[in-house]
Every structure is written in structure tokens, then in C-alpha cells.
ZAVEX-998127 format. One line per 2 residues: number of its first residue (from 1); their letters; for each residue z, x, y of N, C-alpha, C, O. Coordinates in steps of 0.2 Angstrom, whole numbers. Example, Ala and Ser with C-alpha at 12.3 -4.5 7.8 and 13.67 -1.06 7.14 Angstrom:
! residues 2
1> AS> 39 66 -28 39 62 -22 39 66 -16 42 71 -17; 35 64 -11 36 68 -5 39 64 0 40 67 6
! end
This chain:
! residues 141
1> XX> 21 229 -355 23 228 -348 21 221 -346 16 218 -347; 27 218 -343 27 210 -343 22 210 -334 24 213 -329
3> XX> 17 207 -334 17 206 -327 21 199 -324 23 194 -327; 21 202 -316 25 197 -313 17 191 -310 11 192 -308
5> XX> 21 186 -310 16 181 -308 17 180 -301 22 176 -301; 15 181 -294 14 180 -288 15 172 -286 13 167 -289
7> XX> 19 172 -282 22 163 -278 18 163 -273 19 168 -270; 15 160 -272 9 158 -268 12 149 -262 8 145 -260
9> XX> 19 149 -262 22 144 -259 21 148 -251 22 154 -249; 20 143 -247 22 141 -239 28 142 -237 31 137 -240
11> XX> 31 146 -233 38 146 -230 38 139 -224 35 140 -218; 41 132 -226 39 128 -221 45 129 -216 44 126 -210
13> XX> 51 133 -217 56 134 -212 56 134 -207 60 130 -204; 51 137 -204 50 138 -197 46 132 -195 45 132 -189
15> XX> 44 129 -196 41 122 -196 44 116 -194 41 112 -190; 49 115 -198 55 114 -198 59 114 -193 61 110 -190
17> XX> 60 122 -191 63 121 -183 60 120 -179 62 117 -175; 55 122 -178 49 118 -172 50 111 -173 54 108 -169
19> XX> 48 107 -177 48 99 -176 58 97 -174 59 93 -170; 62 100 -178 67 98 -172 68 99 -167 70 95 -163
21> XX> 67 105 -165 68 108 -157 64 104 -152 66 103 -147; 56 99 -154 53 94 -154 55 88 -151 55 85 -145
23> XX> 58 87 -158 63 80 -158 67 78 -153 71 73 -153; 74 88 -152 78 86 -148 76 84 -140 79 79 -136
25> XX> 70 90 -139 68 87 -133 65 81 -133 70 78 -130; 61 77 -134 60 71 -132 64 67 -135 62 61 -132
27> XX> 70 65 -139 76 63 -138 79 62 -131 80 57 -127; 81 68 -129 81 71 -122 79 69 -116 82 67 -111
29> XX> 72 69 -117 68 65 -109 64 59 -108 62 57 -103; 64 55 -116 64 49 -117 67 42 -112 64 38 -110
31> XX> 73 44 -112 79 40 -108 77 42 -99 79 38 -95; 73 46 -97 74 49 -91 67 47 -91 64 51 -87
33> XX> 61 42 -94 54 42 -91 55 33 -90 57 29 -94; 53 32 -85 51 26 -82 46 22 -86 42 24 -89
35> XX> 46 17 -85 39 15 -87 37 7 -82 33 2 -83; 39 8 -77 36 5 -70 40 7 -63 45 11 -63
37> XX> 39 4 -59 44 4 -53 48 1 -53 48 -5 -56; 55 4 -49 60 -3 -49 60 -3 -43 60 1 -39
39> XX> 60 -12 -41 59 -15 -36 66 -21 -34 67 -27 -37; 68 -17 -27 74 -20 -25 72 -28 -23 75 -28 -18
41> XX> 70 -32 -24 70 -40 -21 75 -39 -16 80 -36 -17; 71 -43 -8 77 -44 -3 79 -51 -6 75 -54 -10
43> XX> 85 -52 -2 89 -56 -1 88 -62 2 85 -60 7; 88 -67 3 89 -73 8 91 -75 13 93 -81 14
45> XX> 92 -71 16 96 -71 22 94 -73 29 97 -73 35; 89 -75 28 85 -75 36 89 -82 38 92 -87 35
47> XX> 85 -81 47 87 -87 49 82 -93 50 76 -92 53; 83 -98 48 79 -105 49 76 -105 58 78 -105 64
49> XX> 68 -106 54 65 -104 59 64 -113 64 64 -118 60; 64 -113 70 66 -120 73 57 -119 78 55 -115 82
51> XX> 54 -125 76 47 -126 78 48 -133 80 53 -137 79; 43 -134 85 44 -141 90 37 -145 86 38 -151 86
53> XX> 33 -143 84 27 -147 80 30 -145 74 34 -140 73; 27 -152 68 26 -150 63 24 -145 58 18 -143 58
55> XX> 27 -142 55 24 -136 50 18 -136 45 18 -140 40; 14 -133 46 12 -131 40 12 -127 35 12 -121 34
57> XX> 13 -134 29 14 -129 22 10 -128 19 5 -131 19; 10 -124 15 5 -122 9 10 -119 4 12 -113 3
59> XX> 11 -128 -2 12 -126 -8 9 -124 -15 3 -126 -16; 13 -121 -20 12 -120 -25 17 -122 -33 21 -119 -36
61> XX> 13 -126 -34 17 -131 -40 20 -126 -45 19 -120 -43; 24 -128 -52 25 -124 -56 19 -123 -60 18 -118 -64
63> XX> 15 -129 -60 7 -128 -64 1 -123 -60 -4 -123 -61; 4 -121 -56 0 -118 -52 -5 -121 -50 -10 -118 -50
65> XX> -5 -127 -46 -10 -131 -42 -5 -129 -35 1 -128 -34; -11 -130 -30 -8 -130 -22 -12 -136 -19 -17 -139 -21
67> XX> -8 -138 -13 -5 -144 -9 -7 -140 -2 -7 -134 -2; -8 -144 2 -7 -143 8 -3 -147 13 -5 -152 17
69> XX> 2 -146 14 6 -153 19 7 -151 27 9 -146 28; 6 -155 31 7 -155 37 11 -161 37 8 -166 38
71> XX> 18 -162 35 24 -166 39 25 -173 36 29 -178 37; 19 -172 28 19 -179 24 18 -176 16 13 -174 14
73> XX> 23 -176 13 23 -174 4 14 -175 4 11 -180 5; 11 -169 2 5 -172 -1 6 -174 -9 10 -173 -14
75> XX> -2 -177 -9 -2 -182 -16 -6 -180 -22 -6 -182 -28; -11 -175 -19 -15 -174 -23 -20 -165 -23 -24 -164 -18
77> XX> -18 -162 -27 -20 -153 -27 -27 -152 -25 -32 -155 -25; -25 -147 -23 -33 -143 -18 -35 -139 -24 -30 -136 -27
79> XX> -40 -138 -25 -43 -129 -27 -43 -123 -20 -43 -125 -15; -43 -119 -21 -42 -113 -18 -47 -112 -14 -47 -107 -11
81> XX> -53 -117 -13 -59 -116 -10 -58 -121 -3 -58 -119 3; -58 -126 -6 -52 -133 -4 -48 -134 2 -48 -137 7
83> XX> -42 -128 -2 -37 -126 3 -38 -121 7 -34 -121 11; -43 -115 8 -45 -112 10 -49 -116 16 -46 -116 22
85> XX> -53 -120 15 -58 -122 21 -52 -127 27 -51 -126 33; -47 -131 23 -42 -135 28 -38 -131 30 -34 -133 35
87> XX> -38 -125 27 -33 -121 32 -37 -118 39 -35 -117 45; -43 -115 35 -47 -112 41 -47 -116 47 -45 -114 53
89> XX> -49 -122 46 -49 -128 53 -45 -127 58 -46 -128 64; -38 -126 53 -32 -127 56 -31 -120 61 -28 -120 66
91> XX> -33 -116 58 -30 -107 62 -38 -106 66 -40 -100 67; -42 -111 69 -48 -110 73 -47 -113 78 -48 -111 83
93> XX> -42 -120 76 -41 -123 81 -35 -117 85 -35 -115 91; -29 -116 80 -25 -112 84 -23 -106 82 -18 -106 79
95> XX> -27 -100 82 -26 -95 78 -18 -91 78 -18 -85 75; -13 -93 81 -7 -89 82 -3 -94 78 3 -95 80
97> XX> -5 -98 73 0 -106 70 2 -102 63 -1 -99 59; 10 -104 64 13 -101 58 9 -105 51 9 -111 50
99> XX> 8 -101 47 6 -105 40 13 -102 35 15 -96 35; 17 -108 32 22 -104 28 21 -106 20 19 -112 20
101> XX> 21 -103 15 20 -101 11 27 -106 6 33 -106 7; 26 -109 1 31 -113 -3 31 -109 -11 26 -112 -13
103> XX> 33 -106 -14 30 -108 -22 37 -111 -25 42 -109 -22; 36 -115 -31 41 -115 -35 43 -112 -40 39 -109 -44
105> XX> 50 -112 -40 54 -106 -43 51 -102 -51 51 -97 -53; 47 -110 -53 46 -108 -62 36 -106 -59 32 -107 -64
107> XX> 34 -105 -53 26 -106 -53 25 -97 -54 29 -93 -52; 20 -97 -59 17 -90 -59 17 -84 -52 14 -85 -46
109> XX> 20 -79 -53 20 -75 -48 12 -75 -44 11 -77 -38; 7 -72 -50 -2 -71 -47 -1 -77 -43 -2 -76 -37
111> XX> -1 -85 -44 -2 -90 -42 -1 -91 -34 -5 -94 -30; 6 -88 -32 7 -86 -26 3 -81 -21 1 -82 -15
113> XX> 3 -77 -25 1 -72 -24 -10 -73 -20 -14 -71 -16; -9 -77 -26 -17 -78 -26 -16 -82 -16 -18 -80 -11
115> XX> -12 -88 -17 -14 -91 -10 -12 -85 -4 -15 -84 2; -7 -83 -6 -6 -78 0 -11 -76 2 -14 -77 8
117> XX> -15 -70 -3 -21 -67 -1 -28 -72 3 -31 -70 8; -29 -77 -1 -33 -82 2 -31 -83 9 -35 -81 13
119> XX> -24 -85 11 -23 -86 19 -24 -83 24 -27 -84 29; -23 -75 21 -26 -67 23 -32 -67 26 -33 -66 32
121> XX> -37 -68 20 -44 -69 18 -46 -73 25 -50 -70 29; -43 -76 25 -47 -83 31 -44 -81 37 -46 -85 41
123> XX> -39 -76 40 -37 -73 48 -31 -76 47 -30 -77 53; -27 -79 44 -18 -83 46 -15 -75 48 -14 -70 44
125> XX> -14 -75 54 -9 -68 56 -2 -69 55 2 -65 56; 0 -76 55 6 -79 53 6 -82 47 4 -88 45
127> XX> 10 -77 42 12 -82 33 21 -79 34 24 -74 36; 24 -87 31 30 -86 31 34 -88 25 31 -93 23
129> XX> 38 -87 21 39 -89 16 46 -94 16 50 -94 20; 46 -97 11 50 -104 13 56 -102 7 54 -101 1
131> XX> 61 -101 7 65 -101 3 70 -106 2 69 -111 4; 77 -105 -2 82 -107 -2 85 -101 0 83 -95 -1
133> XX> 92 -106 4 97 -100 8 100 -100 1 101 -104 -4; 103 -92 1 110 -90 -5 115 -94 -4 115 -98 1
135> XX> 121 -93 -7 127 -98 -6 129 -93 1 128 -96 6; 132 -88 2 136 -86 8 131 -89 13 134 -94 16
137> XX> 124 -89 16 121 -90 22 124 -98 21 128 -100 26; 124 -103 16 125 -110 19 131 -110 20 133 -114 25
139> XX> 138 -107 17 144 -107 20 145 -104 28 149 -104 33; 142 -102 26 142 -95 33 148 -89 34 151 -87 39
141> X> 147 -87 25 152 -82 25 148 -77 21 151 -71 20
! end
């Protein structure tokens, strides 16, 4: 009498269909998860704001240094403590004075970001931001 020798193998089949049924789902929901917010940017469309005194700007280079101009190119960068104290002066004497906001195109978002907050910081209830018009506003179509 021959014995039989017992197969002691793993049925991995069903294993198998679990890991594709797996697959197929996050295949599937993959394409449908975000991985931040989408944010519409407005447009440029406003209108050109018409002031009787000189404006106050507050720029931001593409090195991320800021300027301060009142109605003459400045020459030479502020630090953030710097341009904070000469603005303050400015929004004591008149605390309703628009302060408007420059950055350059290639200048870091934060960098911007940073003086706005700083204008905040110090009471400016007016920040405006300084653009270029799109092509339709300068045609006027």
C-alpha cells in the first residue's frame, strides 16, 4: 500500500482577487482626489484709482527686498522693520491713507505676502494692489 503524500501548498487565488479588486478601486479614485485647492485668480480689470496727493507705494523687488516711494523711484531697500516704522509714521499722521502694494512679477509670492501682512500688523485699513491692465481694459474692449 503506496501512501499518498499530503500537499501542504497555499490556495493564493483568492488573494489574487482581493489585490485586483484593490487595484481596480484606487485606479478608480485615484484621478478623483485632489491634492490642494483650485484657486480661480481674478482678473485685472479694475479701475484706475485717480488720487490728488501723491501715492504711497510699497514695493517688492524680484530679490525680495522692499522700497518705500512716495512720488520719487527710491534708491535703496528697507528691511521689514525699516519699512514697517516709515509706514507707521505715515498711517498716524493720516490713518485713512491708501498704502498700495507693488510686487514684481518674478518676486516670491511669501515676499509679498510677508509686507502685506506687516501693513496689517501696523493699522493700514487701506492696502491696494498695483497691477498691470490685461490687453482688453487698455483697448477698451
Amino acid at each position: 500500500m503506496a501512501r499518498r503524500k499530503l500537499s501542504s501548498e497555499i490556495n493564493v487565488v483568492p488573494y489574487i482577487d482581493v489585490m485586483l479588486v484593490l487595484l481596480v478601486i484606487f485606479m478608480i479614485t485615484a484621478p478623483l482626489m485632489t491634492q490642494g485647492i483650485e484657486v480661480d485668480l481674478p482678473q485685472t480689470e479694475a479701475q484706475s484709482i485717480s488720487t490728488d496727493d501723491e501715492p504711497t507705494i510699497v514695493s517688492v523687488d524680484d530679490r525680495g527686498q522692499y522700497f518705500l516711494n512716495r512720488g520719487e523711484r527710491p534708491t535703496e531697500p528697507l528691511d521689514l522693520g525699516a519699512l514697517a516704522e516709515q509706514v507707521r509714521i505715515l498711517v498716524e499722521a493720516d490713518p485713512e491713507q491708501l498704502i498700495l502694494l507693488e510686487g514684481d512679477a518674478a518676486a516670491q509670492y511669501a515676499s509679498v505676502a510677508q509686507a502685506m501682512s506687516t501693513l496689517q500688523g501696523i493699522g493700514v485699513k487701506k492696502i491696494g494692489f498695483i497691477t498691470k491692465p490685461t490687453e482688453a481694459v487698455r483697448t477698451g474692449g
